[in-house]
N, C-alpha and C positions, 0 to 999 in steps of 0.2 A: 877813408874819411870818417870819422867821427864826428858823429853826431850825438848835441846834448839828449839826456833823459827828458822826457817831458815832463812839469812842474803839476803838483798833485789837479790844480783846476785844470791841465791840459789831457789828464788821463780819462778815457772811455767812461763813461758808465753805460751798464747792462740791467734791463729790466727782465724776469721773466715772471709772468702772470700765471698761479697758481690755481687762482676761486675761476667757478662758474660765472655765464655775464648774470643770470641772474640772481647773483649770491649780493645782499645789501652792503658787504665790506669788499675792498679789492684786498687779496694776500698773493702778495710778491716777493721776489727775490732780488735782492739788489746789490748791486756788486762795482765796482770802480778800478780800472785798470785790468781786471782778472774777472773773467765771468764765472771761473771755478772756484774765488773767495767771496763770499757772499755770505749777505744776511736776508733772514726774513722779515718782514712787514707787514703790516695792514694797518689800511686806509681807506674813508668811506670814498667812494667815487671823486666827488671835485677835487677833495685833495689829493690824491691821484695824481692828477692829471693837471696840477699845478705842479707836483712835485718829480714829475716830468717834463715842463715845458722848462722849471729852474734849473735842472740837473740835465737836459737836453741827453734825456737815455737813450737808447738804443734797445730797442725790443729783442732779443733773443729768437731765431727764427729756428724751427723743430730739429735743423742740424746741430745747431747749437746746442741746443738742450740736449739731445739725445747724447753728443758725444763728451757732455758734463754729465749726465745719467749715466754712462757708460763706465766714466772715470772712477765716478763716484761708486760703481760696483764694485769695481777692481780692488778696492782699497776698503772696501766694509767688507766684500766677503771669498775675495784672492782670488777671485776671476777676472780670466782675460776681458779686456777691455772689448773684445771682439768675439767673448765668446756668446 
């Protein structure tokens, strides 16, 4: 059975939070459909956090990141992903 593609509003977005809490700006990583294509950002705190309640993201939890950290070695310095 096929099934449609999801339509760009229907695809994920991924948040992953870079700054300290007590850093005055928040810098994140934000990504849509792919948590491995992503941009960065910064935002003072409210908007933040408006700019995830509009985009209803998805926080990036340490597996996450790590095994985009992981990818991201492979590929800048031709290590295994697991090495």
């Amino acid at each position: 059975m096929n099934h449609p593609a999801p339509t760009f509003n229907q695809m994920p977005r991924y948040v992953r939070v870079r700054s300290g809490a007590d850093n005055p700006f928040i810098e994140f990583d934000f990504a849509i459909g792919y948590p491995d294509l992503f941009v960065e950002l910064v935002m003072p705190p409210d908007a933040f956090r408006i700019f995830c309640r509009v985009n209803r993201v998805q926080h990036m939890d340490s597996a996450m990141a790590e095994a985009i950290d992981a990818d991201m070695r492979k590929w800048r310095y031709g290590e295994g992903a697991d090495d």
